[in-house]
N, C-alpha and C positions, 0 to 999 in steps of 0.2 A: 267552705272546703268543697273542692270537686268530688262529684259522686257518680257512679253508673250504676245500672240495675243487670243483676244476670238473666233477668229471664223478663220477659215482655207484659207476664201477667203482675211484678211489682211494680212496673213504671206507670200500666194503664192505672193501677192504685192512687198510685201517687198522684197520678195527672188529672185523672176522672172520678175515680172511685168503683171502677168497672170491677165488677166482683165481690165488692167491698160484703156482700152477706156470706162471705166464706168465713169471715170475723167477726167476734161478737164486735159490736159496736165501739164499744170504748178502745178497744184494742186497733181498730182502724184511726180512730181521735188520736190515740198515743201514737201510733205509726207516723203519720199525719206533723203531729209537732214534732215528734224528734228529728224525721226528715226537714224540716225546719230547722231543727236547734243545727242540724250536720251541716246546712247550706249557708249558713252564718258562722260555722265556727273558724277559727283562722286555721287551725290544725287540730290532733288527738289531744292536747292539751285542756285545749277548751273543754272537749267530752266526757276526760275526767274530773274535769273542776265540777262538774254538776253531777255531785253522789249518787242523784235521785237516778240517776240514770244508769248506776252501777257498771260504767265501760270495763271489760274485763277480754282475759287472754283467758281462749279454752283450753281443756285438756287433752290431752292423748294426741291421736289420728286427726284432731280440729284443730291442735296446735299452733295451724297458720291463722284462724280466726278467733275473730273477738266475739263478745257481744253487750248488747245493752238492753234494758231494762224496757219492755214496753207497760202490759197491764194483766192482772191477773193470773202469773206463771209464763205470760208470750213475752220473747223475746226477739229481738231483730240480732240476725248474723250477718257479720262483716266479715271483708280481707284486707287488710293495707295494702295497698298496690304503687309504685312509683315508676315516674314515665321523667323524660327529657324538662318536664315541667314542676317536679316535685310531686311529694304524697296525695292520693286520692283514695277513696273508699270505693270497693264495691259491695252492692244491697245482696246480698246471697240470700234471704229468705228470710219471710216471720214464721218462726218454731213455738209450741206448744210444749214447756219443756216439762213439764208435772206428770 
């Protein structure tokens, strides 16, 4: 699945690990593969099939975003987004949601 990052500090993550002590540890690990599970997945279907990952629709004022399940209360927030080429994701932020 096509992905973009909104903000420059989750791409250098992804790419480098630049920053990576803002996160405990594992939380960067689980960042790490799910952004793996999103670049394999053929669409949101996939996302849901894997429970452990808990894909969900937020509430209220977040209503246009999802999220999924990183480690220990952190979760990654998404947006569905579609262009001329069909659905993509964008990476909106790893949230501390406890």
């Amino acid at each position: 699945m096509r992905f973009q990052f909104r903000t420059d500090a989750l791409r250098e993550l992804y790419v480098s690990e630049k920053n990576a002590q803002r996160y405990p540890p594992q939380v960067v690990t689980a960042f790490l593969n799910v952004m793996g599970i999103i670049h394999d997945a053929k669409d949101e279907r996939d996302l849901r099939a894997l429970q452990s990952l808990h894909y969900h629709k937020l509430r209220g004022q977040r209503g246009h975003q999802h999220a999924l399940n990183l480690h220990g209360g952190y979760r990654l927030i998404v947006e569905r987004q579609r262009d001329e080429e069909g659905r993509w994701l964008l990476i909106v932020d790893i949230e501390d949601y406890h």
